[in-house]
C-alpha positions as CSV (number, residue, x, y, z in Angstrom):
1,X,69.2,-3.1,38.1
2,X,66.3,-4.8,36.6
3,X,64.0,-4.5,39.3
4,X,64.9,-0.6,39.7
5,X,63.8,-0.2,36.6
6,X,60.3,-2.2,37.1
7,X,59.7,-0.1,40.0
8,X,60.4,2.9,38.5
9,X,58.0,1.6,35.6
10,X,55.4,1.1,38.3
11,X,55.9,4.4,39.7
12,X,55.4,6.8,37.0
13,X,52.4,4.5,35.9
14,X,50.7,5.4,38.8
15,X,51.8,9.0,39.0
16,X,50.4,9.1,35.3
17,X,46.9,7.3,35.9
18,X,46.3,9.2,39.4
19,X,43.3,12.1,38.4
20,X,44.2,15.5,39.8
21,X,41.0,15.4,40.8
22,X,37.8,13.0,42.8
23,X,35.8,11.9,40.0
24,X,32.4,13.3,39.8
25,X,29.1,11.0,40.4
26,X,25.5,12.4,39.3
27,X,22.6,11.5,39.6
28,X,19.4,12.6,38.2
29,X,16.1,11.0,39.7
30,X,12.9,10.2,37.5
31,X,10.0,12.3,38.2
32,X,7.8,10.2,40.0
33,X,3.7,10.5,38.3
34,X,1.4,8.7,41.4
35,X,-2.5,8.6,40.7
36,X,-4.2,10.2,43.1
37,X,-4.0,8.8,46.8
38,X,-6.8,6.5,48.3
39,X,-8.3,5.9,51.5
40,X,-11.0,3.1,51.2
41,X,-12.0,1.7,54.3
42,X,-15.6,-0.8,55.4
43,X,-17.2,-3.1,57.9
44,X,-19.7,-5.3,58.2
45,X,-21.7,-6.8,61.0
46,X,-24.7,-9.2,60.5
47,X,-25.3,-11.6,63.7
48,X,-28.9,-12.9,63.4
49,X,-28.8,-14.3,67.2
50,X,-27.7,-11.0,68.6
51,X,-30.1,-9.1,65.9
52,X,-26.9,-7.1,65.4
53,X,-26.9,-6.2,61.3
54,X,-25.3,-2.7,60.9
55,X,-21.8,-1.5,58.7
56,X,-20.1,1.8,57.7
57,X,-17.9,2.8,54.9
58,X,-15.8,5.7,53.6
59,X,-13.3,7.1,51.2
60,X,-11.2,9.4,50.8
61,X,-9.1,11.2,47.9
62,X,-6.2,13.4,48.9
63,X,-3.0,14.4,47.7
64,X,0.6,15.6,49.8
65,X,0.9,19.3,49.4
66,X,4.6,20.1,50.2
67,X,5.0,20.7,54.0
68,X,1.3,21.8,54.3
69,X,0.5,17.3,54.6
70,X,-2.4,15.6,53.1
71,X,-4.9,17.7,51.6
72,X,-8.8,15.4,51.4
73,X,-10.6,16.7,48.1
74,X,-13.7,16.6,50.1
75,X,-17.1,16.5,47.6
76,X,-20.6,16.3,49.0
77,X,-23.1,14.2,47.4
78,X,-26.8,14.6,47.7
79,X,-29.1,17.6,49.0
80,X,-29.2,19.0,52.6
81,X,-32.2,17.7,54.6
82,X,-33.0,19.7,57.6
83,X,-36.0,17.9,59.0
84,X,-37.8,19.6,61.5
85,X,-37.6,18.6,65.8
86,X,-41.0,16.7,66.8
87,X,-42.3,18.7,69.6
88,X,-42.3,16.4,73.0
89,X,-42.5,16.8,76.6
90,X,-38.7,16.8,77.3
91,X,-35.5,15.4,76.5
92,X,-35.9,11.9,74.7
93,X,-35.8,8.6,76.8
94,X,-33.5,5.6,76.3
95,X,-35.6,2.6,75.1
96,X,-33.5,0.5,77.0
97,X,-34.3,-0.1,80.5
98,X,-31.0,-1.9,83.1
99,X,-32.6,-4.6,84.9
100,X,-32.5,-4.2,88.5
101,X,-30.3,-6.4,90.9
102,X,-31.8,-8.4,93.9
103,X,-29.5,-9.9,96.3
104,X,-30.5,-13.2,97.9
């Protein structure tokens, strides 16, 4: 008789602590604030033997418009400079001459 009792107990304390319904998560995400995206990239070459010395850098700032992609705030820096064409007697010539091959 006891243990009717206990399970009967058991029963009606889960029919009691069972929600009627799933229970609700939420969550609410932070609103991310990013500076302003940065593309910095540079090299360098200096080989006195070869008499290679030469680099090249650049930047850019951009931002992610929605499903248009990245968007470069492009600036210009400095004034225009159109020089003017040296006249010649045709189309310029490579400084650099192959050497020929000879075959023994």
């Amino acid at each position: 008789m006891a243990f009717k009792v206990f399970a009967l107990a058991v029963l009606m304390a889960i029919a009691v602590a069972r929600p009627d319904s799933p229970p609700r998560y939420s969550y609410s995400a932070p609103t991310p604030s990013y500076a302003p995206a940065k593309y910095d990239f540079n090299y360098a070459v200096n080989d006195p033997p070869s008499g290679n010395d030469f680099g090249d850098e650049e930047s850019v700032t951009y931002n992610v418009n929605g499903d248009s992609g990245y968007v470069a705030d492009v600036t210009y820096e400095g004034e225009a400079q159109y020089p003017t064409p040296k006249a010649s007697s045709g189309p310029p010539q490579p400084s650099y001459k192959p050497p020929t091959p000879s075959y023994a």
